[in-house]
C-alpha positions in Angstrom: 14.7 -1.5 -20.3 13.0 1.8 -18.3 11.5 0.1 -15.2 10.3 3.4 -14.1 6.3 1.0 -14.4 8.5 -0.9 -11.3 9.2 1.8 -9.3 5.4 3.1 -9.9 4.3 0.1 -8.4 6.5 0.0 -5.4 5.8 3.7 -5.1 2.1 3.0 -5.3 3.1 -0.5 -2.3 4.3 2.0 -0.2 1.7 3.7 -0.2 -0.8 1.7 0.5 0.9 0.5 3.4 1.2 3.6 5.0 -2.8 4.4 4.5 -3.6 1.1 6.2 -1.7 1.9 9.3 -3.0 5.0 9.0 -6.3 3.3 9.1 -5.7 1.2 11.8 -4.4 3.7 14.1 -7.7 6.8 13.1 -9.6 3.6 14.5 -8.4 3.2 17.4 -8.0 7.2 17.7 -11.9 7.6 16.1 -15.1 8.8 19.0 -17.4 7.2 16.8 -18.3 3.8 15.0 -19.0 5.7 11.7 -15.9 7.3 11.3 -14.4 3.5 12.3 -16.8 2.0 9.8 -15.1 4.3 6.9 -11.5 4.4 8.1 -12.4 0.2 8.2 -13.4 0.4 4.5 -10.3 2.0 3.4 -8.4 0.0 5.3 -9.8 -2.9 3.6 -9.3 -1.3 0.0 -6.2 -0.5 0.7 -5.3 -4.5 1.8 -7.2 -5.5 -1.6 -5.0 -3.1 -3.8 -1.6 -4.0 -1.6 -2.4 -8.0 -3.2 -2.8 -6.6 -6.7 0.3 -5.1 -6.6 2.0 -8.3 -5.4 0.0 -9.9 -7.9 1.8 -7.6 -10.8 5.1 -7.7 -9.2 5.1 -11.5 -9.3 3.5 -11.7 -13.1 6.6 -9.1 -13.8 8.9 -11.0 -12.4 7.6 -14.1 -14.6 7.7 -11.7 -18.0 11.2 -11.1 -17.0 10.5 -7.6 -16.4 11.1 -7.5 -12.5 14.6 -6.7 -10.6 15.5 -7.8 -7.8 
């Protein structure tokens, strides 16, 4: 079976992992609460989109489609 939808997903983990430390640090880094407040919002997103992805890769590992 092509789990090249697997590799997308960890592709797309990674990703998301990097922007939210990426986020954290342009916070710390930011002059000014606004550019916090937006860099604060993605980082957020970003932590909402990393549980999706867990979410699939767990319902992929229960449709047998996952490997470890």
């Amino acid at each position: 079976m092509n789990k090249k939808f697997n590799d997308n997903i960890l592709k797309a983990m990674e990703a998301a992992e990097e922007a939210v430390k990426v986020c954290k640090q342009a916070m710390i880094d930011a002059n000014d609460e606004s550019c916090r407040a937006m860099y604060s919002a993605i980082q957020k997103d970003c932590e909402k989109h990393i549980q999706m992805l867990k979410s699939e890769i767990e319902l992929h590992k229960v449709q047998k489609k996952w490997e470890e």
